[in-house]
C-alpha positions as CSV (number, residue, x, y, z in Angstrom):
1,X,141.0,155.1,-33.4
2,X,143.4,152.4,-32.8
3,X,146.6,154.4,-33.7
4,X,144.8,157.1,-31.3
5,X,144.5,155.2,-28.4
6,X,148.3,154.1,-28.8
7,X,149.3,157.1,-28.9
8,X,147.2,158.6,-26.0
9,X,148.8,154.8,-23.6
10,X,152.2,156.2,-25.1
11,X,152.9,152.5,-27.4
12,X,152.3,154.3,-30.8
13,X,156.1,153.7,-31.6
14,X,155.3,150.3,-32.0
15,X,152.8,150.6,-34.1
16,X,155.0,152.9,-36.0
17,X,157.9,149.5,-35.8
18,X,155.0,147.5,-37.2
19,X,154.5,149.7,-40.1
20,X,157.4,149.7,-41.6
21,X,157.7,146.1,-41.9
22,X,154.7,146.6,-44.2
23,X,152.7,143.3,-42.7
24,X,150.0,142.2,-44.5
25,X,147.8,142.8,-40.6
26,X,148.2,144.0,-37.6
27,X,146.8,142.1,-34.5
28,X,146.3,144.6,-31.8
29,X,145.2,144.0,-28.2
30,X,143.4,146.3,-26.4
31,X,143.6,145.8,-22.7
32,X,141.5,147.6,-19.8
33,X,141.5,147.3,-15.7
34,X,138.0,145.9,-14.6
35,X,136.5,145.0,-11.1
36,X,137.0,141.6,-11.9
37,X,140.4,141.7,-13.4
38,X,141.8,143.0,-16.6
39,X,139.5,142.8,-19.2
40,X,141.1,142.3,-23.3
41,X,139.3,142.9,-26.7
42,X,141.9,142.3,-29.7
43,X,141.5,144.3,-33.4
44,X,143.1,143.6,-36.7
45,X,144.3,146.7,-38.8
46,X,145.0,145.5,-42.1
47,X,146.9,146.7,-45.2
48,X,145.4,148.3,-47.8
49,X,144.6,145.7,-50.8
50,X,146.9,146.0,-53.8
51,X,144.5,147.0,-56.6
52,X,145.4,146.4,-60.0
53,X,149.1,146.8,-59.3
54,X,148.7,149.6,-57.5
55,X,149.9,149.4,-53.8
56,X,147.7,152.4,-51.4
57,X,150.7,152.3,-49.4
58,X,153.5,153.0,-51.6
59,X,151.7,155.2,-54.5
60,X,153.9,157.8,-55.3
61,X,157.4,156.6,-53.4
62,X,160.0,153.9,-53.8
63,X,159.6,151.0,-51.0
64,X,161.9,152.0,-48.9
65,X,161.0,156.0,-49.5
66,X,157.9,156.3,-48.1
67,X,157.5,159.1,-45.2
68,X,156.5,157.3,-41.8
69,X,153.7,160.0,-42.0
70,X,152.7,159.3,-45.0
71,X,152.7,155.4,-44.2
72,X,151.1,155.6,-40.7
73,X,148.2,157.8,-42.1
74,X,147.6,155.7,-45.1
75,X,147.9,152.1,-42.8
76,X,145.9,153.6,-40.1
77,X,143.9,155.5,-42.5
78,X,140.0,155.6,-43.1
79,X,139.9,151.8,-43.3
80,X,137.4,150.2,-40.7
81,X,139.6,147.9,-37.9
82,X,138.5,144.2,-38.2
83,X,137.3,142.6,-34.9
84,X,138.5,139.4,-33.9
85,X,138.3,136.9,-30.6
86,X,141.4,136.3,-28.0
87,X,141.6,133.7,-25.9
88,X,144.1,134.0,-22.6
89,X,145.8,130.7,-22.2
90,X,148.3,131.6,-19.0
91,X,148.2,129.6,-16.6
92,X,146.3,132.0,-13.9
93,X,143.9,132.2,-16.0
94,X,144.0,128.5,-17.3
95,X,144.0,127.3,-13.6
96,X,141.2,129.6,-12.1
97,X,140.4,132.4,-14.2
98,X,142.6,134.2,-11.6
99,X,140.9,133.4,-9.2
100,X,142.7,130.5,-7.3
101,X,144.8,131.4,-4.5
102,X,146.3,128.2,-4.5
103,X,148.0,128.5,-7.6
104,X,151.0,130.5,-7.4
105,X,152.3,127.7,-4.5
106,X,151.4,125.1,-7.2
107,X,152.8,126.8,-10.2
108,X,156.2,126.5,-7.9
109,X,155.8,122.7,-6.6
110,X,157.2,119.5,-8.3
111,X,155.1,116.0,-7.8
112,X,156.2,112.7,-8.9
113,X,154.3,110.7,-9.5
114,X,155.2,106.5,-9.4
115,X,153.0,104.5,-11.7
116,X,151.2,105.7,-14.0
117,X,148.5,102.9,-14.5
118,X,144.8,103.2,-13.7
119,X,145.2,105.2,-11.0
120,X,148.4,107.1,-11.4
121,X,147.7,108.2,-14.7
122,X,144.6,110.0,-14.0
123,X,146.0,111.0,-10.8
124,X,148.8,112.9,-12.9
125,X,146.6,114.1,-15.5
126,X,144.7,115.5,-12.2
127,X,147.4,117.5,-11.0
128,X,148.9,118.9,-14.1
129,X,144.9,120.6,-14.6
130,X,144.8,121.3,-11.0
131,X,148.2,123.8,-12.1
132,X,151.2,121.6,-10.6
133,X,154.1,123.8,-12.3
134,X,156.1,120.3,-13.2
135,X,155.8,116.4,-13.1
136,X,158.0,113.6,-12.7
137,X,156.6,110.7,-14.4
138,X,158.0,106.7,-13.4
139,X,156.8,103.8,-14.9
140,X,158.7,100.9,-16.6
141,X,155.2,99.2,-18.1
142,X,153.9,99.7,-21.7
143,X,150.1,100.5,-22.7
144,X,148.2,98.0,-23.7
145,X,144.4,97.4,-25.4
146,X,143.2,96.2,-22.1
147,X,144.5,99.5,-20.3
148,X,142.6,102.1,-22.1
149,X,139.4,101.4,-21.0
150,X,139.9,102.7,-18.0
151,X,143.6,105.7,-18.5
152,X,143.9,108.8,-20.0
153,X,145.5,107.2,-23.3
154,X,144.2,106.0,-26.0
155,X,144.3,103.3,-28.4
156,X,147.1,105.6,-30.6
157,X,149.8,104.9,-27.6
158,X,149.2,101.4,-27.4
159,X,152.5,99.6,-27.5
160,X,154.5,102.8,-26.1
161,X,155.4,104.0,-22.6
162,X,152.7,105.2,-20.3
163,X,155.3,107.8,-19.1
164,X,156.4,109.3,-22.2
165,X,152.9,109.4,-23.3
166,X,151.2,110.7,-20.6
167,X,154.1,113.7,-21.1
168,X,152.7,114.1,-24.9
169,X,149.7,114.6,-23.5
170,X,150.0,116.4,-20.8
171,X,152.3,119.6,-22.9
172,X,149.9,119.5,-25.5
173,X,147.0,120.1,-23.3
174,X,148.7,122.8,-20.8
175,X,152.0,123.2,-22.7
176,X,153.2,125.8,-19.4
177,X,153.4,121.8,-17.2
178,X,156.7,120.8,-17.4
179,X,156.9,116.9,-17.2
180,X,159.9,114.7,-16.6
181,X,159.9,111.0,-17.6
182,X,161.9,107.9,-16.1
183,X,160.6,104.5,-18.0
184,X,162.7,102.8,-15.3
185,X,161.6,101.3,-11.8
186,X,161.3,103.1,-8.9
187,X,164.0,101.0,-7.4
188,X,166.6,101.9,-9.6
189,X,165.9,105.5,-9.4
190,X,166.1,105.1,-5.2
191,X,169.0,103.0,-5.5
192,X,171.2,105.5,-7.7
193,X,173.3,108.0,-7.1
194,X,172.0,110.7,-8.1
195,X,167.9,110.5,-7.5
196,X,165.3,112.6,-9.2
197,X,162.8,112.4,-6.5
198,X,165.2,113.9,-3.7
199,X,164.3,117.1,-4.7
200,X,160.6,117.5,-4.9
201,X,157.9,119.0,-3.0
202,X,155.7,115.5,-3.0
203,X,155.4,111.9,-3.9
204,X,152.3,110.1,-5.0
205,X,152.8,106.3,-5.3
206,X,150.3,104.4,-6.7
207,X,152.4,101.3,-7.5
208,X,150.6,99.1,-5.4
209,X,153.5,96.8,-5.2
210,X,154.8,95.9,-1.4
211,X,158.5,95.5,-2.3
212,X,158.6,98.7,-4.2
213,X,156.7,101.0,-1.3
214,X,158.7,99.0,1.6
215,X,161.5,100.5,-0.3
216,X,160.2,104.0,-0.6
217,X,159.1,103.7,2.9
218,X,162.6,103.6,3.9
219,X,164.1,106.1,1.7
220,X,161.6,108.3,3.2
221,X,162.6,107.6,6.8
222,X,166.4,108.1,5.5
223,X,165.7,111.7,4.8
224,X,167.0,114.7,6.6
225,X,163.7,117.3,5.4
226,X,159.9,116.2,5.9
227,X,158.8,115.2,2.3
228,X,154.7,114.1,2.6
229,X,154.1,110.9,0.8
230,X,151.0,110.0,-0.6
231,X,150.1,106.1,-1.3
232,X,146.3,105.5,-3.3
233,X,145.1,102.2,-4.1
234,X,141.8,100.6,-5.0
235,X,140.1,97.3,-3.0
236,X,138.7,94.7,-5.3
237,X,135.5,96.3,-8.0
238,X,137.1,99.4,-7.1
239,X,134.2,99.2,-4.2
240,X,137.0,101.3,-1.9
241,X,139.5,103.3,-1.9
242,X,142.8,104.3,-0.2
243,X,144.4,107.5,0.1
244,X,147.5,107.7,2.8
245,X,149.7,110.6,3.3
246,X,152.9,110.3,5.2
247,X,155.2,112.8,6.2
248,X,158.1,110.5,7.6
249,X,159.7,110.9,10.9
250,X,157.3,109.3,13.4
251,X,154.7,108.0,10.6
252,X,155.4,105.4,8.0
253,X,153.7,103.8,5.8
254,X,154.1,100.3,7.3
255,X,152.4,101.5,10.4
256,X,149.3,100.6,9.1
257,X,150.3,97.0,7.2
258,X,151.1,93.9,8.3
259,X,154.6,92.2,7.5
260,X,153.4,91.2,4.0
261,X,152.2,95.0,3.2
262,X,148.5,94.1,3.3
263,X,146.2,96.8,5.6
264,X,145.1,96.1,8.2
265,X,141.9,98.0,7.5
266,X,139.8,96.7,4.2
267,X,136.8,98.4,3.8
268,X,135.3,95.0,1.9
269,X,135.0,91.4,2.0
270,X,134.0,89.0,-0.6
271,X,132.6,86.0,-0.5
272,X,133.8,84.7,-3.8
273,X,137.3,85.5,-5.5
274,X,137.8,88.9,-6.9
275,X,140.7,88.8,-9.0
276,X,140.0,88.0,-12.9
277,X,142.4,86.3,-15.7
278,X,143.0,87.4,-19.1
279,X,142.9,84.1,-21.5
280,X,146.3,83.1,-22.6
281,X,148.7,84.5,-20.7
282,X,147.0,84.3,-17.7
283,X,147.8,87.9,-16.5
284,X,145.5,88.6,-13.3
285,X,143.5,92.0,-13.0
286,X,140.9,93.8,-10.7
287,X,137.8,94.1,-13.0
288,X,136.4,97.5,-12.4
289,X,136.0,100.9,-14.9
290,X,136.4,103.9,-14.9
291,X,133.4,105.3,-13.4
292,X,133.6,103.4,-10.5
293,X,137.6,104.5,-10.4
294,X,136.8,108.0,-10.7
295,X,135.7,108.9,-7.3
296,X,139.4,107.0,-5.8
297,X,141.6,108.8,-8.0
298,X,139.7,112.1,-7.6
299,X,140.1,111.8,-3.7
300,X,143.9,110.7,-3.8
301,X,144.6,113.8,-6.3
302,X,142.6,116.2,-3.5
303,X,144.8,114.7,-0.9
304,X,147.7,115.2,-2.8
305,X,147.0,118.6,-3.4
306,X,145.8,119.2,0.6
307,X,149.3,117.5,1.3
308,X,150.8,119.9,-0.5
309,X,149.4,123.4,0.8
310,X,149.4,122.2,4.1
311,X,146.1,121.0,4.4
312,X,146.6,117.5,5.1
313,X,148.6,116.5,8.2
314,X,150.8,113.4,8.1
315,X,149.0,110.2,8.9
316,X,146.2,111.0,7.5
317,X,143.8,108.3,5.8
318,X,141.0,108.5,3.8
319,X,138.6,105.8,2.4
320,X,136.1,106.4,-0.4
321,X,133.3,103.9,0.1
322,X,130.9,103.1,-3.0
323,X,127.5,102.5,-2.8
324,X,126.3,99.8,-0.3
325,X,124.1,98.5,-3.2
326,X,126.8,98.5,-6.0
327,X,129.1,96.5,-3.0
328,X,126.7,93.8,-2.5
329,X,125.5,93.8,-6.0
330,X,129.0,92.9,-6.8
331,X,129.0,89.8,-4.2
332,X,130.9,91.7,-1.2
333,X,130.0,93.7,2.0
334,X,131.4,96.1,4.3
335,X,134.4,94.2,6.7
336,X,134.0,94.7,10.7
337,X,136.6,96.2,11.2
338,X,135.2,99.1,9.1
339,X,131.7,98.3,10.6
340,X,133.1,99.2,14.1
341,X,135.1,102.5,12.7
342,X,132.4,104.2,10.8
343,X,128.6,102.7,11.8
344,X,127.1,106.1,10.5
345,X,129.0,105.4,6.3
346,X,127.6,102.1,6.3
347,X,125.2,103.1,3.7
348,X,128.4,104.3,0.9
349,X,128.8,107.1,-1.3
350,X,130.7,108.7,1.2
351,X,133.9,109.4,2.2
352,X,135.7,108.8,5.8
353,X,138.8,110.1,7.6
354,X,141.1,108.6,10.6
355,X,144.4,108.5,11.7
356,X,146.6,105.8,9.5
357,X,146.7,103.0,12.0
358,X,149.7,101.4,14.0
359,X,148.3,98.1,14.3
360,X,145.0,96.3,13.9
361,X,144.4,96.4,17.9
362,X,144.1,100.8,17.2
363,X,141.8,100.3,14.5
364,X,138.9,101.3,16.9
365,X,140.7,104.4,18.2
């Protein structure tokens, strides 16, 4: 039957290649046009078993005598086809069961992505399932024990780069993403001569250092093509969240900060201080996990992804507001400023949308 149906799709000659070379199965897969899509069903013919020293295929010829007849009708012979499961692992089907329209402009785009810490890791791990054809992965940090609470890695790449890392992981999870690592700092890689990010369809910093984004800022400004730029970054608790995309030209990211790079919009105040300190060394952190972080990185990976198909226009700004009750369980409360913005989100859970601001005196604009 199998042989038959070859024949009849006119493929039996490969069968017939397969033969010869005497395997010890043959996988065949059997595919069919559906309403939904091609539909596939795979069958393993296997060789005869060699019965007391006596192989069914060559009984009666020398190995390399045997009629391609003779071998085709004993291989595909009376012996009942085994059935056996196929999975398809492309990445149309991976990335929607081909279904996504989206797909073939991400399959095409490349995203870097700058800092790969709490929120850039997950951020990248985001894009590379949401079907982002490659990565470019910068980070000069290391992971540590306190990171993994609340990345993608584990306690097995403690000690080793985030970047290179989150490349393991990412091509052996969806080994069709291409990644690209740079353990290096993002201002040596805007400084050089010769920069990987001038070439890519999008930027997602989530650095949340002012020196370093001042200095993508300008780069951006410096460019002759529109390249969006997308900034994410947590308030204190991970109570808020930030997600800015900037296409250059007229917007930039500083329209929206004061001279020291601090927003002028927070979404929380606090009436006690919110930064924590590991014993020690004294390294200060933002104590919050990943549960909590999971709705901020989820919204600055959609705008990335909106930013990219052309969903997003520059300027744009959205804030992910927690629950009121987690806010002021936590000791904190919603600011004025974002009291006068958005009376009707007062209550959390939510997410809001506004221009990126110029200054503080537009906030109510």
């Amino acid at each position: 039957d199998v042989y038959d149906i070859a024949a009849r799709a006119g493929v039996a000659d490969h069968l017939d290649e397969l033969a010869r070379e005497m395997r010890q199965r043959l996988i065949v897969m059997l595919g069919a046009g559906t309403d939904n899509g091609p539909a596939l069903v795979t069958t393993v013919v296997n060789r005869p078993k060699i019965v007391r020293g006596s192989d069914p295929l060559l009984a009666g010829f020398r190995p390399s005598r045997v009629p391609e007849k003779v071998l085709q009708a004993r291989l595909f012979g009376g012996n009942a086809a085994d059935r056996t499961s196929v999975e398809r692992i492309d990445p149309t089907w991976v990335h929607g069961r081909d279904r996504d329209p989206r797909i073939s402009s991400l399959r095409g785009a490349t995203v870097a992505v700058l800092g790969c810490g709490s929120v850039g890791g997950p951020v990248a791990m985001t894009l590379a399932r949401a079907g982002v054809g490659k990565l470019i992965l910068v980070d000069k940090q290391t992971l540590t024990g306190a990171n993994v609470g609340r990345h993608p890695l584990g306690v097995g790449s403690i000690g080793a780069a985030k970047t290179s890392e989150l490349a393991k992981r990412i091509r052996s999870d969806l080994p069709h993403i291409k990644v690209e690592c740079h353990n290096s700092l993002v201002q040596d890689l805007l400084l050089g001569a010769d920069c990987p990010l001038a070439g890519v369809d999008l930027i997602v910093s989530a650095l949340g250092d002012w020196p370093s984004e001042s200095l993508l800022d300008e780069w951006q400004s410096a460019l002759t093509r529109r390249l969006p730029i997308v900034y994410g970054w947590t308030e204190p608790h991970a109570a808020a969240g930030h997600a800015i995309v900037v296409f250059g030209s007229t917007d930039r990211l500083r329209d929206g900060l004061d001279a020291t790079g601090s927003p002028h919009l927070i979404a929380t105040r606090w009436i006690h201080e919110t930064r924590s300190y590991e014993p020690a060394c004294g390294a200060a952190f933002d104590p919050y996990g990943p549960v909590e972080l999971g709705f901020i990185t989820s919204m600055v990976a959609q705008t990335a992804l909106d930013a990219l198909l052309g969903q997003a226009a520059s300027a744009t700004h959205r804030i992910w507001l927690a629950r009121r009750t987690f806010i002021e369980a936590a000791g904190g409360t919603w600011s004025d400023e974002l009291r006068a913005i958005a009376p009707e989100a007062l209550d959390g859970a939510t997410m809001i949308e506004r221009r990126w601001s110029r200054t503080a005196k537009d906030l109510a604009a």
